[in-house]
C-alpha positions in Angstrom: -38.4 14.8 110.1 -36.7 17.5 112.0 -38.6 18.0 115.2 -40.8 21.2 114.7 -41.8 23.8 117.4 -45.3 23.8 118.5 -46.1 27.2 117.6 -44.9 25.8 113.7 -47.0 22.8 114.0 -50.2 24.3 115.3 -50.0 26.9 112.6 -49.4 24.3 109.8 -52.0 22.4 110.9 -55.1 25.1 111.6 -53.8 26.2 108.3 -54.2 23.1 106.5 -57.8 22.4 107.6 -58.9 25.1 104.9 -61.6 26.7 107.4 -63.4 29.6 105.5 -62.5 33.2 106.7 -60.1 32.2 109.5 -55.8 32.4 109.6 -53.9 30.7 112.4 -51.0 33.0 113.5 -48.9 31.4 116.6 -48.5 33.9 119.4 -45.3 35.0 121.3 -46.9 32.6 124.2 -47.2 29.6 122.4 -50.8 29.9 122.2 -52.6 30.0 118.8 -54.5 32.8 117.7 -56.9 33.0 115.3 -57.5 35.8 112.7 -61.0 36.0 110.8 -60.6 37.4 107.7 -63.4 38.9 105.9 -66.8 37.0 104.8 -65.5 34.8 101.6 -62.1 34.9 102.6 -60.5 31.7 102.7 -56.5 32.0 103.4 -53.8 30.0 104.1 -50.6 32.2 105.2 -47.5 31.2 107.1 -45.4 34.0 108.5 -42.1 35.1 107.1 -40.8 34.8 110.9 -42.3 31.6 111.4 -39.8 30.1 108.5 -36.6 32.2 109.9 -37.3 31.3 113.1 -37.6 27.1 112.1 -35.0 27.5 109.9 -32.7 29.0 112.7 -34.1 27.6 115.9 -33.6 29.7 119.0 -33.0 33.0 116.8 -35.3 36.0 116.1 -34.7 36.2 112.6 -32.2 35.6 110.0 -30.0 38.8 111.0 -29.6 37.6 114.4 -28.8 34.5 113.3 -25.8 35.3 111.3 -24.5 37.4 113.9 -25.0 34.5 116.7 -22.8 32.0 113.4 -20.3 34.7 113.3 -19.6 35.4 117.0 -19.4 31.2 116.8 -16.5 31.0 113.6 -14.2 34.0 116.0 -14.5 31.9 119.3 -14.1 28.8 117.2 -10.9 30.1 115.4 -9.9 31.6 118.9 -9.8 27.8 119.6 -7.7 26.4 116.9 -5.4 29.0 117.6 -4.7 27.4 121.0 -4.2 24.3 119.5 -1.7 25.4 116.6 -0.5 28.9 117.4 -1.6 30.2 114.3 0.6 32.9 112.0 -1.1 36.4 111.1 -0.7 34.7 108.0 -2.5 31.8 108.4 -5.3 33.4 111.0 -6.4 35.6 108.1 -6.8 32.9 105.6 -9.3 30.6 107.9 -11.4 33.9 109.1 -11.5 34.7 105.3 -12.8 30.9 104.4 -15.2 30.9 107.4 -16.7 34.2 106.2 -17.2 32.3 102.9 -19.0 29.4 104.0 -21.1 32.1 105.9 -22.2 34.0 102.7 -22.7 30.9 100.9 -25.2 29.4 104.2 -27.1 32.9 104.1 -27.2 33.4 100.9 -29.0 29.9 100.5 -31.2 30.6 103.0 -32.0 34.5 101.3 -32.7 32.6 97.9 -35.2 30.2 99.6 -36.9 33.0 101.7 -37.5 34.8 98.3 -39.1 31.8 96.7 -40.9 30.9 100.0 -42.8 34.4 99.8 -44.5 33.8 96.4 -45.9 30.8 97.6 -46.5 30.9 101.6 -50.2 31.7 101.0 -50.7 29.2 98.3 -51.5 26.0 101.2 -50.5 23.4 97.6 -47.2 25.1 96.9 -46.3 25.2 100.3 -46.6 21.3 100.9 -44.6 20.9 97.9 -42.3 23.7 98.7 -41.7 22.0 102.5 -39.2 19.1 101.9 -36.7 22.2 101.0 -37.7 24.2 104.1 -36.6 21.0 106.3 -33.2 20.7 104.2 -32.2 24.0 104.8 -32.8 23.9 108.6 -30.5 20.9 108.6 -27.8 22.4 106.3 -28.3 25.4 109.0 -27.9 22.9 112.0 -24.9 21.3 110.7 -23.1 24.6 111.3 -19.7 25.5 109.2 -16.4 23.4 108.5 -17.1 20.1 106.9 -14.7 18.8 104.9 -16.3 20.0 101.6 -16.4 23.7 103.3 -14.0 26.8 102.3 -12.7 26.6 105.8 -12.3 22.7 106.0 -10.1 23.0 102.7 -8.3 25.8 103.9 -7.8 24.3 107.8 -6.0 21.1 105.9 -4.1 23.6 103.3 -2.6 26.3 105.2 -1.9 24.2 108.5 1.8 22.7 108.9 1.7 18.6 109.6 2.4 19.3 112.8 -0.2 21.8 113.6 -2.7 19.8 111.3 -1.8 16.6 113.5 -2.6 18.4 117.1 -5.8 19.8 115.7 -6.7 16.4 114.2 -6.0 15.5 118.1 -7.7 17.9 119.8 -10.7 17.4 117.3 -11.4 13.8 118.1 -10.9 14.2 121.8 -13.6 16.8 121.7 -15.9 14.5 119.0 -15.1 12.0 122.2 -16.1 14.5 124.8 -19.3 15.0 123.1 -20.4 11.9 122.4 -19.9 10.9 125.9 -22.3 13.6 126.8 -24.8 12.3 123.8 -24.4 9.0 125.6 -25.1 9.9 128.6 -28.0 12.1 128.1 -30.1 9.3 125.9 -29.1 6.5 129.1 -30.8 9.4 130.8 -34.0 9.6 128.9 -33.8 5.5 128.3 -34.0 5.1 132.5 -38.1 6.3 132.4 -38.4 3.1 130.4 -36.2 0.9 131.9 -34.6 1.7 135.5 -30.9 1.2 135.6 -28.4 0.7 138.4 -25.2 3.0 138.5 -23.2 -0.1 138.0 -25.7 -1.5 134.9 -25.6 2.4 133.6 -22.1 3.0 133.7 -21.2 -0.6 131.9 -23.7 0.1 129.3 -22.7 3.7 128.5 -18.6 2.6 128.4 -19.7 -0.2 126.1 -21.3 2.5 123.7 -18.6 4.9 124.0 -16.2 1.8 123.5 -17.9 0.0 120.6 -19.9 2.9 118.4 -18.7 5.9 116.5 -20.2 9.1 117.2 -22.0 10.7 114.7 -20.5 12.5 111.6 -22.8 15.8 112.4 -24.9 16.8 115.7 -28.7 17.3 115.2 -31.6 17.2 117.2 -31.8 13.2 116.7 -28.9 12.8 119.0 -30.7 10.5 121.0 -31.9 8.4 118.4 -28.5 8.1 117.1 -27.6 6.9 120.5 -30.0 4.8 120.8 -30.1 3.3 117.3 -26.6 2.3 117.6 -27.4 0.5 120.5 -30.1 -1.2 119.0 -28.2 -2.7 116.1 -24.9 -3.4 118.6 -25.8 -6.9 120.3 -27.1 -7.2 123.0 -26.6 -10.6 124.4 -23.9 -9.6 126.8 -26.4 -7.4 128.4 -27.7 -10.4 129.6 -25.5 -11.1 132.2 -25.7 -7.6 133.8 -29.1 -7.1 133.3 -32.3 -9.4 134.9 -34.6 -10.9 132.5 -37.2 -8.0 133.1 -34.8 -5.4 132.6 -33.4 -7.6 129.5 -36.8 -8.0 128.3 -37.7 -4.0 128.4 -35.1 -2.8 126.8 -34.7 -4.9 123.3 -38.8 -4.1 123.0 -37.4 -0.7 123.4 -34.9 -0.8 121.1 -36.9 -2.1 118.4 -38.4 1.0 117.8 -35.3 2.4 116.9 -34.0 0.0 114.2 -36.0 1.8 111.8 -34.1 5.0 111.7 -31.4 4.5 109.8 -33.0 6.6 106.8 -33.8 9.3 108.7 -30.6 9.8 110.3 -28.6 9.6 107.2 -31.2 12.4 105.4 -29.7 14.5 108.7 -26.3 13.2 107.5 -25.4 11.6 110.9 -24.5 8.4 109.5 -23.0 7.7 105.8 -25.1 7.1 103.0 -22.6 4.3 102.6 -24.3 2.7 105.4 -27.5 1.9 103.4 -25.8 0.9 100.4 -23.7 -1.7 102.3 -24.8 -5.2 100.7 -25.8 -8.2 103.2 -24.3 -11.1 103.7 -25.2 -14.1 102.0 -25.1 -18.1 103.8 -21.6 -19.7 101.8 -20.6 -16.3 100.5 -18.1 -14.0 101.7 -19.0 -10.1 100.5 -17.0 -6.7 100.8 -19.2 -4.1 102.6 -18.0 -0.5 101.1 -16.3 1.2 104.1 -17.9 3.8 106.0 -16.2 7.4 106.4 -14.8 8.2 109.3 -17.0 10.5 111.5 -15.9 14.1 110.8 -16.7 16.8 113.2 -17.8 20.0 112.1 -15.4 22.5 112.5 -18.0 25.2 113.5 -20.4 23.2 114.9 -24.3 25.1 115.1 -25.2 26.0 118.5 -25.8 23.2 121.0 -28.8 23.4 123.3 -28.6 20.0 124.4 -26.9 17.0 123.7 -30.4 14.7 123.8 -33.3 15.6 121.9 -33.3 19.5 121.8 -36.6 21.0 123.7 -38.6 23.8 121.3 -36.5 26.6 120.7 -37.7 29.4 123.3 -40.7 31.8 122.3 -39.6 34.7 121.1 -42.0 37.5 120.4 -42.3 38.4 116.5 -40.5 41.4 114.9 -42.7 44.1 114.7 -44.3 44.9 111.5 -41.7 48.4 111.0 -38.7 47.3 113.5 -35.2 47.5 111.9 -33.9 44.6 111.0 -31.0 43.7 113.5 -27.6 45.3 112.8 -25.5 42.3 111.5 -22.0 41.7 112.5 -19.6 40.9 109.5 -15.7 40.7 111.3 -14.8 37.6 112.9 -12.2 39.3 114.9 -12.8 42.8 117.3 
């Protein structure tokens, strides 16, 4: 499961206690604040900017959101123009693809707010309504570009071999980059369970680079991709660079990651290939289907950090009458 705010949390779960003549709102200052409603009034209501703001962590509302995605696709497009020296020709035909994977995102995510409000008082719909809310906040989080996008298509259709070869390049050198950072920031995180020497930390973080693809999307189970490929790697060279204590700490930790697999392939980190693949039998020699090739998204949603991402920031709810934010549609000034 996608990792919630608090201020989404505590309002789901005040709300789902059913307590007569109360509402559980969260407050700009993470506290929660609760409402009592008339005598006989028993509601269960979630916030229309509670949803926009899960659904879009970090954003104020949907507006602002598709202004921060398009500001993304120009800078991104900026980038690739580096790479390729784009014509005026082909320029046009990517900023007209990425502004078509951006309708299509919002107008998903429209669709689902309209269905959301007939049911966000209604505490039964709403549990069976939530499994789409988390899908859409993971569509949203894998940003624009993948190979089934308008802009993916038209990147491998409108780029000469050369150019397509030197963005292919520069791609996977950045996928690198990034992963390097992923790396390093779960090593990070693993040290407050077991304490590492530079030596042990910089062995252990080349072998990952080294022997592990990065994921096929980012998310906010980075880490745990991190770490999960670790955990399924072996880890009997570790012994000779690690003591027995150290050794011993970190397969127990480990463990607890081998049990991800499903969740990080419902985030579409890791091919559903993966848990299809049959085992191997003693005596008998079986083809495992091969796994895709990671794929980096070629406008990747907005970073916060390359570990586990913290809550988004509070943000202080639209007022009830405020304008909704003006919404930029150009990618280019």
């Amino acid at each position: 499961m996608p990792m919630l705010s608090r201020r989404f949390v505590a309002v789901l779960v005040l709300a789902s206690l059913g307590l007569p003549n109360i509402t559980a709102r969260a407050a700009p200052d993470d506290e929660v604040v609760l409402d009592l409603e008339s005598e006989g009034d028993d509601q269960f209501m979630v916030q229309d900017w509670n949803l926009e703001q899960f659904i879009f962590p970090g954003c104020q509302n949907i507006a602002a959101a598709y202004e921060q995605a398009t500001v993304r696709a120009g800078l991104h497009l900026d980038a690739v123009d580096r790479v390729c020296s784009l014509s005026d020709d082909q320029r046009q035909k990517l900023e007209l693809a990425a502004r078509g994977d951006l309708r299509r995102l919002f107008d998903a995510v429209e669709e689902l707010c309209t269905r959301f409000k007939k049911i966000k008082d209604d505490q039964n719909a709403f549990g069976t309504f939530w499994p789409e809310i988390q899908a859409m906040q993971t569509k949203a989080g894998h940003g624009l570009g993948g190979e089934n996008s308008l802009l993916g298509k038209m990147v491998r259709a409108t780029l000469t071999p050369d150019q397509l070869t030197a963005y292919e390049t520069a791609q996977k050198e950045r996928a690198r980059r990034y992963y390097e950072a992923m790396i390093e920031a779960a090593l990070v995180d693993l040290e407050n369970v077991v304490p590492l020497t530079d030596e042990q930390h910089k062995a252990i973080a080349q072998r990952l680079l080294d022997d592990t693809l990065p994921p096929l999307v980012s998310s906010d189970n980075n880490g745990t991709y991190v770490l999960y490929r670790f955990s399924t790697s072996p880890v009997t060279p570790l012994k000779t660079l690690l003591n027995a204590r150290q050794y011993e700490a970190l397969a127990n930790h480990l463990s607890n990651f081998r049990g991800t697999k499903m969740l990080l392939i419902q985030q579409g980190m890791i091919s559903p290939l993966e848990a299809d693949a049959p085992k191997k039998k003693k005596g008998r020699q079986t083809n495992a289907p091969a796994v895709s090739t990671p794929v980096t998204n070629i406008v990747p949603a907005a970073v916060a950090a390359p570990y586990e991402v913290a809550p988004p920031a509070e943000l202080t709810p639209p007022a009830k009458d405020a304008a909704p934010a003006e919404v930029a549609t150009p990618l280019t000034p």
